[in-house]
VEXTI-831159 format. One record per residue (C-alpha): residue in three letters; residue number from 1; x negated, y negated, z negated. Coordinates in steps of 0.25 Angstrom, whole numbers, always signed. Layout:
N
  resn  resi     c1     c2     c3
   ALA   NUM      X      Y      Z
...
//
This chain:
505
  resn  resi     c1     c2     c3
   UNK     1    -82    +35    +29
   UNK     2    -90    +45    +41
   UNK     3    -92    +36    +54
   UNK     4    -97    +38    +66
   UNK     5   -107    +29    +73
   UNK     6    -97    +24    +82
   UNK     7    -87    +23    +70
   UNK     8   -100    +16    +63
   UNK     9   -102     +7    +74
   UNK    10    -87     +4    +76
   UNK    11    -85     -1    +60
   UNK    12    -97    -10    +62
   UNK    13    -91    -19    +70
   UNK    14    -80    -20    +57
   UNK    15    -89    -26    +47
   UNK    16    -85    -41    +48
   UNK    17    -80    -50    +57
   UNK    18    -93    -50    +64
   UNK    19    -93    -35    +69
   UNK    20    -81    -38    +80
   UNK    21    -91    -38    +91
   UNK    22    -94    -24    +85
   UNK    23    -79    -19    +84
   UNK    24    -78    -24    +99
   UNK    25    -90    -14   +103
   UNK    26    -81     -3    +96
   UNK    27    -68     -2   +103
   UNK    28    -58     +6    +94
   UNK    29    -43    +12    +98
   UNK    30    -34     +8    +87
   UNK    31    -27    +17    +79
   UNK    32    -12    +20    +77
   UNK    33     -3     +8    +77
   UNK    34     -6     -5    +80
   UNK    35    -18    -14    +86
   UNK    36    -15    -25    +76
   UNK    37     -7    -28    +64
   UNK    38     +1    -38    +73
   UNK    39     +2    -27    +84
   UNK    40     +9    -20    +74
   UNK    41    +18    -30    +71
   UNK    42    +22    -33    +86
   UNK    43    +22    -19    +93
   UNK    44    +24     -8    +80
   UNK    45    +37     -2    +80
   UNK    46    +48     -3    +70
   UNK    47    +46     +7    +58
   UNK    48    +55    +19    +59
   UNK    49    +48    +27    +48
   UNK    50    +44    +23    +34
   UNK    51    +35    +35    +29
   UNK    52    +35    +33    +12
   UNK    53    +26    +39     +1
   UNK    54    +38    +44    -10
   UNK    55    +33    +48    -23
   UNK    56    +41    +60    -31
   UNK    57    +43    +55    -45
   UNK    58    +46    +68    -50
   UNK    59    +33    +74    -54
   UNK    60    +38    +88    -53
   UNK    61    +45    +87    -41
   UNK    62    +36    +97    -30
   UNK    63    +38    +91    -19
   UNK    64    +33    +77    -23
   UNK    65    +30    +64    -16
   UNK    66    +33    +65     -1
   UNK    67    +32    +56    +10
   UNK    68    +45    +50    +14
   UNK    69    +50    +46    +29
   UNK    70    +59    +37    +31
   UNK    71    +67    +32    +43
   UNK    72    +68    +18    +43
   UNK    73    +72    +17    +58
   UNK    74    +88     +9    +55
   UNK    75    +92    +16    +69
   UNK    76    +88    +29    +62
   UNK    77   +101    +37    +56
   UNK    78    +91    +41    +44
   UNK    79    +87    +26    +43
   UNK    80    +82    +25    +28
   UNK    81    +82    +38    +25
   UNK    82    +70    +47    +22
   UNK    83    +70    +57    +33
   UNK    84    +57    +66    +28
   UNK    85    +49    +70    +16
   UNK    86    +35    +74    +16
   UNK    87    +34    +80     +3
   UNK    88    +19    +82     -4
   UNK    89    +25    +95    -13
   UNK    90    +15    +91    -24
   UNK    91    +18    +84    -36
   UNK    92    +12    +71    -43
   UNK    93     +6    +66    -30
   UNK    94    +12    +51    -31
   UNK    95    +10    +46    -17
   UNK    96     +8    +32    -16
   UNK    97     +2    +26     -4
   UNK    98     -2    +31    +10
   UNK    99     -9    +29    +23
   UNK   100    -12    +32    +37
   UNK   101    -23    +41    +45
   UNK   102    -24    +30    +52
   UNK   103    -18    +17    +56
   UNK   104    -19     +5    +66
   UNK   105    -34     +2    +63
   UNK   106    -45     +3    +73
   UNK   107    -50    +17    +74
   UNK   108    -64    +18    +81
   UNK   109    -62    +30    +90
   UNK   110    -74    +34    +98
   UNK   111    -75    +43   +112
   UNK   112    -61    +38   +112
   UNK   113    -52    +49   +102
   UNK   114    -41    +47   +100
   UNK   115    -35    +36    +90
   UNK   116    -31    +43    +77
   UNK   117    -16    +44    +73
   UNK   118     -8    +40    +64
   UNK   119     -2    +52    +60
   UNK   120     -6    +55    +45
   UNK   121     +0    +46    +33
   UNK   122     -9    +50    +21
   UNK   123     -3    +50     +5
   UNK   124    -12    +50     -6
   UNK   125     -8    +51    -19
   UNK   126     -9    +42    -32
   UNK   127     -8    +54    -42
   UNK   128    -12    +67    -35
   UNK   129    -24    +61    -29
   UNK   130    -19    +70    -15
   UNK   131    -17    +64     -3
   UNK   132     -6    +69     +8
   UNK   133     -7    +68    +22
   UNK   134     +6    +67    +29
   UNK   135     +7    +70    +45
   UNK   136    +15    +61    +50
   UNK   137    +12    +63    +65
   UNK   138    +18    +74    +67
   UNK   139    +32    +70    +64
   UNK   140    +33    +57    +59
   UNK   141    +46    +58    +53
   UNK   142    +43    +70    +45
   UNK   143    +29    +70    +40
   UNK   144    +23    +80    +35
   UNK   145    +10    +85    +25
   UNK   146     -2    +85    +33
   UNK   147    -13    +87    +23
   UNK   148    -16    +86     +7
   UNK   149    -26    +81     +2
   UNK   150    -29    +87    -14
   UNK   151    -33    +77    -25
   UNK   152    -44    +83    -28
   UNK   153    -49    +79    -13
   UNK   154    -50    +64    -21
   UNK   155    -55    +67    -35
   UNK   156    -67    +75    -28
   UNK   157    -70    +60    -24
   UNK   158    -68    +55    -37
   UNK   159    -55    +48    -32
   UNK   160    -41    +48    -35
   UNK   161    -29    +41    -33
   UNK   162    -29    +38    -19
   UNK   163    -21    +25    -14
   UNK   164    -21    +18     -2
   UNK   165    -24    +26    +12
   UNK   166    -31    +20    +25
   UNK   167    -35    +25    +37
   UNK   168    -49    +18    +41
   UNK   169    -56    +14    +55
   UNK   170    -64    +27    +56
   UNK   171    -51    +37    +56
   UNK   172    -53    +40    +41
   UNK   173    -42    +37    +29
   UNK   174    -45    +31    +17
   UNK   175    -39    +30     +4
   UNK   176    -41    +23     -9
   UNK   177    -41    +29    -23
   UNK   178    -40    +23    -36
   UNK   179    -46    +32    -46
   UNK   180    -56    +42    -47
   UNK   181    -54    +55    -53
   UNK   182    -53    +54    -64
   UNK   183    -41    +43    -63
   UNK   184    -51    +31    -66
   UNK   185    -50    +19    -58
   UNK   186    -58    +20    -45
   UNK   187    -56    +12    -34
   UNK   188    -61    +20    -20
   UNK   189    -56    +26     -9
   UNK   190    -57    +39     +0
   UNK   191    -59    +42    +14
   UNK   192    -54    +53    +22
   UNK   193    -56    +56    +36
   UNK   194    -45    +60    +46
   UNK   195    -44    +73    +42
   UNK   196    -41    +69    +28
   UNK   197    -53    +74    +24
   UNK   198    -61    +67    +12
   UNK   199    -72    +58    +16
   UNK   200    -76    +53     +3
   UNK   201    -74    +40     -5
   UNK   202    -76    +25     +5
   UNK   203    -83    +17     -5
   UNK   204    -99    +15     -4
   UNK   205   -108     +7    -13
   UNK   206   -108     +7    -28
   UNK   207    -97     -3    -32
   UNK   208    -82     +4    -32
   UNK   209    -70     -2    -36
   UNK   210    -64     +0    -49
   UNK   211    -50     +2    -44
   UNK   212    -43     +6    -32
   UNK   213    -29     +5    -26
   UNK   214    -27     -1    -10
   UNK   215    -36     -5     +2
   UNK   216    -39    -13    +14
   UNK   217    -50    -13    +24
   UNK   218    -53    -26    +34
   UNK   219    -64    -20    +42
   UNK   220    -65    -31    +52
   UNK   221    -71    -38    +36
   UNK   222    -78    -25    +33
   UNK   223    -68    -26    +20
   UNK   224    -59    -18    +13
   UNK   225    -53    -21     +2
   UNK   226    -46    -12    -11
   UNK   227    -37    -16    -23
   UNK   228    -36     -9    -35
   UNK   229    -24     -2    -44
   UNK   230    -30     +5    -56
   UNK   231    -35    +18    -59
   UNK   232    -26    +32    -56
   UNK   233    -26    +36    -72
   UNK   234    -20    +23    -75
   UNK   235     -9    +19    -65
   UNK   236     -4    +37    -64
   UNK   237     +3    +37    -78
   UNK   238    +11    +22    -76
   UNK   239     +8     +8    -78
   UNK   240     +3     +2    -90
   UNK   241     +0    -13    -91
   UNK   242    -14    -10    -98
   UNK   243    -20     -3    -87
   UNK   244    -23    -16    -81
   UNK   245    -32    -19    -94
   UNK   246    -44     -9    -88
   UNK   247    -47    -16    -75
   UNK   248    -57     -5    -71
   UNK   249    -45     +4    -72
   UNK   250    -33     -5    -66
   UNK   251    -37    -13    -53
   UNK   252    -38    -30    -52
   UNK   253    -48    -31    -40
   UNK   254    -50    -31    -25
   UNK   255    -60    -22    -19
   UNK   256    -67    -26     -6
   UNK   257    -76    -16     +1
   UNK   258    -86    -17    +13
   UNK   259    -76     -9    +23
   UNK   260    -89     -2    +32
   UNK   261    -98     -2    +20
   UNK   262    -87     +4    +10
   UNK   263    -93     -4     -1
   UNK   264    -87    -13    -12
   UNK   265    -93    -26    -12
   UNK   266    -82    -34    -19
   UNK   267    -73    -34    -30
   UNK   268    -62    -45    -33
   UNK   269    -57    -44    -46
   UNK   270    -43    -51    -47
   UNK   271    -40    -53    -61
   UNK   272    -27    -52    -70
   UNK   273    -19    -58    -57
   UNK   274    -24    -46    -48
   UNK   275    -21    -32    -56
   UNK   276    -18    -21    -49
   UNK   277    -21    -26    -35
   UNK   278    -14    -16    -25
   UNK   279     -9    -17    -12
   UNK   280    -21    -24     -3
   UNK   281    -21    -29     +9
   UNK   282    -28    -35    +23
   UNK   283    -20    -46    +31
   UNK   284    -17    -34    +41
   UNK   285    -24    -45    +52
   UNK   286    -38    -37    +53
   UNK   287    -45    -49    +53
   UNK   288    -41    -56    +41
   UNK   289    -49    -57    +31
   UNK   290    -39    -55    +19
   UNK   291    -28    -50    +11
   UNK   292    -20    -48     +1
   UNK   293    -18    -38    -13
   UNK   294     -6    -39    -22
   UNK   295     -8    -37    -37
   UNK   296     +2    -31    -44
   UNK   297     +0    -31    -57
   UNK   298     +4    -45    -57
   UNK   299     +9    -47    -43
   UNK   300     +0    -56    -36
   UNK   301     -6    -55    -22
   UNK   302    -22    -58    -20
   UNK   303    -26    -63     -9
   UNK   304    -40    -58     -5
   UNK   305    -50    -64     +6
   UNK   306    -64    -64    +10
   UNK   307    -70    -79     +6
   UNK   308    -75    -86    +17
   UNK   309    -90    -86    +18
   UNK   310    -91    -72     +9
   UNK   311    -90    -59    +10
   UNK   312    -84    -59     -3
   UNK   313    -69    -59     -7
   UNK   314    -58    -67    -15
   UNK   315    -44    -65    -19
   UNK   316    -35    -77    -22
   UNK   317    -20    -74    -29
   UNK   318     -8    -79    -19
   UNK   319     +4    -73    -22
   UNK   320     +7    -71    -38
   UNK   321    +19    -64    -43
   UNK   322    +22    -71    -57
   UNK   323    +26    -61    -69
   UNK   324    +40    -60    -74
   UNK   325    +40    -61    -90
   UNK   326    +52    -50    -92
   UNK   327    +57    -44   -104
   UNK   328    +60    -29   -106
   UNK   329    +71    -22   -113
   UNK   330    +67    -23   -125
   UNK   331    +61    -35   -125
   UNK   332    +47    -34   -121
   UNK   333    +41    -46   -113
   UNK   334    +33    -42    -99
   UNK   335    +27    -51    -90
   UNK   336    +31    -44    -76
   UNK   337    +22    -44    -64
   UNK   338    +27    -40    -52
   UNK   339    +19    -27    -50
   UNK   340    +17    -30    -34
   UNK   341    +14    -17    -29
   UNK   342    +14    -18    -15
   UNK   343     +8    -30     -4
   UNK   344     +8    -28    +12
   UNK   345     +6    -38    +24
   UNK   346    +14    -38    +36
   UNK   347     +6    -35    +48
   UNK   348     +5    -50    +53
   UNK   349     -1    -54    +39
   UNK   350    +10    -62    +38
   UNK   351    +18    -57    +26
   UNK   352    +14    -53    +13
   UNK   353    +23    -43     +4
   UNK   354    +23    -37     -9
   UNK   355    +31    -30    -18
   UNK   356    +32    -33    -34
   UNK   357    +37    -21    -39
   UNK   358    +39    -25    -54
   UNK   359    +47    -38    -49
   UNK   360    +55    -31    -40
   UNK   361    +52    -42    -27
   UNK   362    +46    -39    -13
   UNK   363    +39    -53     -7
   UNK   364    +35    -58     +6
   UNK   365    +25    -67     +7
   UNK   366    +20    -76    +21
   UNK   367     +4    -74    +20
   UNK   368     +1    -83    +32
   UNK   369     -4    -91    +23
   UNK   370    -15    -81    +18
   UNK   371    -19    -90     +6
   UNK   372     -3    -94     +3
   UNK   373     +6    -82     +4
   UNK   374    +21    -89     +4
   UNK   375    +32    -80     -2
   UNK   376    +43    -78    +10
   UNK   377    +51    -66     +5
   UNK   378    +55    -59     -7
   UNK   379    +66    -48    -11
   UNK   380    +68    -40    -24
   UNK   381    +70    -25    -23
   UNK   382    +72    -21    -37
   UNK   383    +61    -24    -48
   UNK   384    +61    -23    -64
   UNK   385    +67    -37    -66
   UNK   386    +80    -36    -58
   UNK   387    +93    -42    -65
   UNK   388    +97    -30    -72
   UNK   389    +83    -26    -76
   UNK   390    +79    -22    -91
   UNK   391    +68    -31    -90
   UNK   392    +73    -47    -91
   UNK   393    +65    -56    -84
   UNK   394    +61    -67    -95
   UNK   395    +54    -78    -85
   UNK   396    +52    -75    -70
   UNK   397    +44    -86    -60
   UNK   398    +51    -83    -50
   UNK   399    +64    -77    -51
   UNK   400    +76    -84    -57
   UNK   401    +84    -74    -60
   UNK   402    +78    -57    -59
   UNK   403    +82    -51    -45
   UNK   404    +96    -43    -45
   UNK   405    +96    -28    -41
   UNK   406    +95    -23    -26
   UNK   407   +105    -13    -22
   UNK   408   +103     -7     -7
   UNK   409   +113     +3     -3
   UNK   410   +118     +4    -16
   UNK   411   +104     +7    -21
   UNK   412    +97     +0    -32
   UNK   413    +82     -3    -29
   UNK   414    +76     +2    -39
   UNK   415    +61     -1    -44
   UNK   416    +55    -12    -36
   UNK   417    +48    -14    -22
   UNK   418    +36     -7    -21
   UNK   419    +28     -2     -7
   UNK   420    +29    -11     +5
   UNK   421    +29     -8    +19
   UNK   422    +33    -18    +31
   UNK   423    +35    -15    +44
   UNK   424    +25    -19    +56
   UNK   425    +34    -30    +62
   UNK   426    +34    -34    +46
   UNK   427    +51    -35    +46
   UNK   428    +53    -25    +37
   UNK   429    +48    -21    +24
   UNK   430    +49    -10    +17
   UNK   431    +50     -9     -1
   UNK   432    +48     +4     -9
   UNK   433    +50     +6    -23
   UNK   434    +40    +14    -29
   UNK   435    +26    +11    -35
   UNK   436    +20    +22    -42
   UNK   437    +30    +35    -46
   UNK   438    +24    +32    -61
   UNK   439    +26    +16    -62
   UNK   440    +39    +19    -55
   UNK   441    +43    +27    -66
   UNK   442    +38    +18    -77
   UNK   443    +43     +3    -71
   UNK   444    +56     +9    -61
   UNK   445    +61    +22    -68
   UNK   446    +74    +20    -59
   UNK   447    +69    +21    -48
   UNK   448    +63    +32    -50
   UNK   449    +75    +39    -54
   UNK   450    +81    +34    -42
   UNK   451    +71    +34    -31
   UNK   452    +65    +24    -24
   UNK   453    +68    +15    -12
   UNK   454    +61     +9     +0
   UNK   455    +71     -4     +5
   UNK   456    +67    -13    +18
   UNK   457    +65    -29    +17
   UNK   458    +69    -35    +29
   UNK   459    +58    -46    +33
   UNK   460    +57    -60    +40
   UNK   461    +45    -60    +47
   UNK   462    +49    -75    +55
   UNK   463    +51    -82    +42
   UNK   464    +46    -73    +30
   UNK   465    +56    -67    +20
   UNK   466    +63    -52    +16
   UNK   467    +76    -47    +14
   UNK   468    +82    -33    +10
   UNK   469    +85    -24    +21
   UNK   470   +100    -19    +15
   UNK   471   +102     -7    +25
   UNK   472    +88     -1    +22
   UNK   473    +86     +8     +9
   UNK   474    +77    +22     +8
   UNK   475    +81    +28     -6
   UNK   476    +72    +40    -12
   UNK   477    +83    +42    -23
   UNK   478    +88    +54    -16
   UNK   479    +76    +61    -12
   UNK   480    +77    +77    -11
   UNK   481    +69    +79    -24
   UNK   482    +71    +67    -31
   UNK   483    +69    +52    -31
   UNK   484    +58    +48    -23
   UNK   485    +48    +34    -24
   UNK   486    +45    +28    -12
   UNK   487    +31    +23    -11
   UNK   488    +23    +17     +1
   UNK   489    +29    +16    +15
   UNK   490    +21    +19    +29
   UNK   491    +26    +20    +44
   UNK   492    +21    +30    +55
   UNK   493    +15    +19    +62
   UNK   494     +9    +11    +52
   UNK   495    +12     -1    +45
   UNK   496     +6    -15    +38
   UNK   497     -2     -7    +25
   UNK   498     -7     +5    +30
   UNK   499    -14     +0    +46
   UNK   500    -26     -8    +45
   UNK   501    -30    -16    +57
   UNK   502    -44    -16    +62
   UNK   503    -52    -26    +73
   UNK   504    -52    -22    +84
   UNK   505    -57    -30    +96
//
């Protein structure tokens, strides 16, 4: 990271708690959005675009994976229809997640320039190692390919697989990676500067992480903190239960880095309950202290938190998931976890969803109670254990009898619920279907064949609990070049996973 002394003085004062005398000294202009998380959830305006990362499950189709927009505005005459495509015209990319040149956190801006904006939504890829940067400034309803940024840009770094995409305090975007060059496991990440040019990897120090996947900073703690998925040569060619046996190669710890310093200085291993730990987030209220991180390997959520008196970390289990024992078609016995593939937090820290893509059920839990999250809504979009699944459930905690088949619009949903994203006054939730083009393949074949969805839960935010939104449906089954698998899910003006709030005060 290349700083100024002005910037150096300004993330001084973001070390700990301590420094806010420091940060008061160092007045900032904010960036696009919203001054606070609550801010956001009182005066941001109601979504009327939903921009979506779409994979092309036909390998040898030349346009490839685009960027779908989709009007989600119900006074719209396109309401629910995809009203552009922002094609990569290059095969085998496999877009997964994405993020913003910048987003609601404190920039530091001396002799007064002008705040950045919010004008750039950035696509790396999970098998091609690029990284596409979309304009969508210009137009915000047709976007359109500002830059490419090659694979080999990565692999000179020794990195690949990039992931999860943030813009940071000093104008610069950071991404993780997962692998190095090779395809071993590696957990790191890259930084570029606004430009898109590469600045180099983040991490100082000797330690590294073994894995990598998703991150979160906390720079009022001077923390940030990364989870792990497993390594690039692994996960590419389809799920295999086995992979988990390597545990330097497939991911069951918590990272936690010195966020001025750059420097590992704790690792949290989670054991057996906490493989595969993904999706990672900070209570969005910049001075707490805490988080969460779903496991999907056996769908549970950790709870993580700074113990009192230490600089040091801990993670306690408090939502668990239990396996369904099911029986295949031909007889052979499984013990089923629900694969939970996606977590998010509304922006008051109030709610807690995620979605089990193997079970088939979206949850809402009320984390008020940070210690003692208390289950408030739950719906069932699909799933492999549906009534007239091949799979038979043999024992099931929870359920006493499998979920039946959703229909919407005269449209089976097919797969199950995957990528999450709420809206800021947190009242509607929106549920893509699709995971990772080849375990889509391998668990959901169907919909595949069919194309994915993206479906809206309506939400009560008073007294907690979800319901299907039956007028709302985005289909990608008739996409102009096939089927389409809807991934993750943004808004032009931000939304509760990709804005990270700073102090500033």
């Amino acid at each position: 990271m290349h700083t100024t002394a002005s910037d150096r003085s300004f993330l001084s004062g973001l070390r700990s708690p301590v420094g806010e005398d420091a940060m008061s000294e160092s007045k900032c202009k904010c960036g696009p959005g919203y001054a606070t998380p609550l801010d956001a959830v009182r005066n941001g305006p109601v979504e009327k675009l939903l921009y979506v990362v779409c994979v092309q499950p036909n390998l040898d189709e030349e346009h490839g994976d685009y960027l779908a927009t989709v009007d989600v505005d119900p006074a719209s005459p396109t309401y629910c229809q995809i009203i552009h495509r922002t094609y990569t015209n290059s095969k085998a990319n496999e877009l997964h997640h994405s993020g913003w040149n910048t987003c609601s956190s404190c920039h530091f801006v001396p002799d007064g320039k002008k705040v950045p904006t919010r004008d750039r939504l950035v696509l790396p890829c999970l098998n091609s190692d690029r990284i596409f940067v979309i304009d969508t400034g210009s137009d915000p309803r047709a976007p359109k390919l500002d830059k490419v940024i090659e694979g080999e840009v990565l692999k000179a770094a020794n990195c690949t697989a990039p992931h999860t995409t943030h813009c940071l305090p000093n104008g610069n975007i950071m991404m993780s990676v997962m692998g190095d060059a090779d395809g071993n496991a590696k957990g790191d990440f890259v930084e570029f500067d606004k430009n898109f040019q590469l600045v180099g990897t983040w991490t100082r120090g000797e330690r590294r992480a073994l894995c990598g996947y998703d991150y979160w900073y906390q720079p009022y703690f001077n923390v940030m903190v990364a989870s792990e998925w497993g390594a690039p040569k692994l996960f590419r060619r389809g799920y295999r239960p086995t992979d988990c046996d390597d545990r330097t190669q497939y991911g069951c710890r918590l990272n936690f880095y010195r966020w001025q310093e750059r420097e590992l200085f704790q690792t949290l291993d989670l054991g057996d309950d906490g493989l595969t730990p993904l999706e990672i987030r900070f209570l969005h209220n910049p001075k707490e202290n805490q988080g969460y991180v779903g496991c999907a390997f056996y769908a549970n959520v950790y709870r993580f938190y700074q113990k009192p008196g230490s600089d040091e970390y801990t993670a306690e289990k408090v939502i668990d998931v239990p396996v369904k024992k099911v029986r295949d078609a031909n007889g052979a016995i499984e013990q089923m976890g629900g694969m939970m593939t996606d977590i998010l937090i509304s922006l008051d820290d109030r709610f807690l969803y995620f979605s089990n893509w193997r079970h088939g059920d979206v949850r809402q839990y009320d984390i008020t109670d940070r210690a003692n999250p208390r289950l408030t809504g739950q719906v069932f979009l699909g799933g492999a254990i549906q009534s007239d699944s091949a799979l038979r459930v043999e024992n099931d905690p929870e359920l006493s009898e499998p979920p039946k088949p959703v229909f919407l619009k005269n449209r089976r949903l097919l797969g199950g619920p995957q990528m999450l994203q709420l809206s800021l006054d947190g009242k509607r939730l929106y549920v893509s279907s699709s995971l990772f083009s080849p375990w889509d393949k391998q668990f959901y074949p169907e919909m595949v064949a069919a194309g994915g969805t993206i479906v809206q839960l309506d939400v009560d935010v008073v007294h907690g609990g979800m319901k299907l939104n039956e007028h709302f449906l985005v289909d990608f089954g008739a996409e102009p070049y096939g089927p389409g698998l809807p991934h993750e899910m943004r808004y032009p003006g931000g939304d509760c996973t990709s804005d990270i709030w700073l102090v500033n005060e």
